[in-house]
N, C-alpha and C positions, 0 to 999 in steps of 0.2 A: 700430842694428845694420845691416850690409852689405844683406842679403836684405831686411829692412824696405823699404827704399830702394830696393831693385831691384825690388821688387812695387808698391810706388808708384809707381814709373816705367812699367812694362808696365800697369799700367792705365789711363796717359793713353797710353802712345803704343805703334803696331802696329809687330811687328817679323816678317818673314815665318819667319824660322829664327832660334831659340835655341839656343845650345850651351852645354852646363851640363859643367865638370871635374870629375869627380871628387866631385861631392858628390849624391849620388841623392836626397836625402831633399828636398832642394828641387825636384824635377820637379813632384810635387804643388800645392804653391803656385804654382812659377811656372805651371803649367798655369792654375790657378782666374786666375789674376791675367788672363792672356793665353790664352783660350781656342781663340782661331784660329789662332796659332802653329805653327810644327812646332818638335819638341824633340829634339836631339841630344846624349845625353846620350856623353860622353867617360870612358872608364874607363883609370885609371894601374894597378889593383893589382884582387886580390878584396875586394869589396865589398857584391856581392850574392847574396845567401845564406850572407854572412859576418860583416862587419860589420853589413848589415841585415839583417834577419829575411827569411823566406820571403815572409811577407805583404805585407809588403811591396816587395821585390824582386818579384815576380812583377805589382803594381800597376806599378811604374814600368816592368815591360818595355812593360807594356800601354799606355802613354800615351806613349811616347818613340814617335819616328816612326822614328830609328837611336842605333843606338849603336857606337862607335868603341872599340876597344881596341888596347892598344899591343902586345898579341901576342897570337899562335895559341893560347895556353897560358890567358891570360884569357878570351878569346873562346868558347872549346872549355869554360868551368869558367861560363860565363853560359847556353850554349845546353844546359848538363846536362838531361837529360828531366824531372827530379826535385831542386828546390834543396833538400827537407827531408833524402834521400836522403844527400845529399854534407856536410850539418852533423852526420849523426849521430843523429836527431833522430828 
């Protein structure tokens, strides 16, 4: 699998900045893999606090150094005060 591969990579070799698209749930591991790293995670859509859970979402904000989104409207639905809030939940 892709990520297997890319975690065995960042364990033999340092890379000063990561950027991860669109897929949050890998921040975690690539974190553990490459722990000195900075992490830029890139967001196309909602994702956090949507497709991933709160508990999650709210770990990866805390480990990402930035995060990049492709609009105000993303952006604005990431920095909500409250992601359980905005699922309903």
């Amino acid at each position: 699998m892709y990520i297997k591969k890319v975690l065995q990579h960042l364990e033999n070799e340092f890379f000063d900045l990561i950027q991860v698209y669109n897929t949050p749930l890998w921040m975690i591991p690539i974190k553990k893999a490459s722990p000195k790293s900075r992490l830029t995670l890139s967001l196309h859509n909602l994702k956090l606090g949507h497709q991933v859970g709160d508990i999650e979402s709210r770990q990866f904000i805390e480990i990402v150094d930035h995060i990049v989104t492709v609009s105000k409207f993303v952006a604005e639905d990431i920095i909500s005060p409250d992601l359980h809030e905005r699922n309903g939940h």
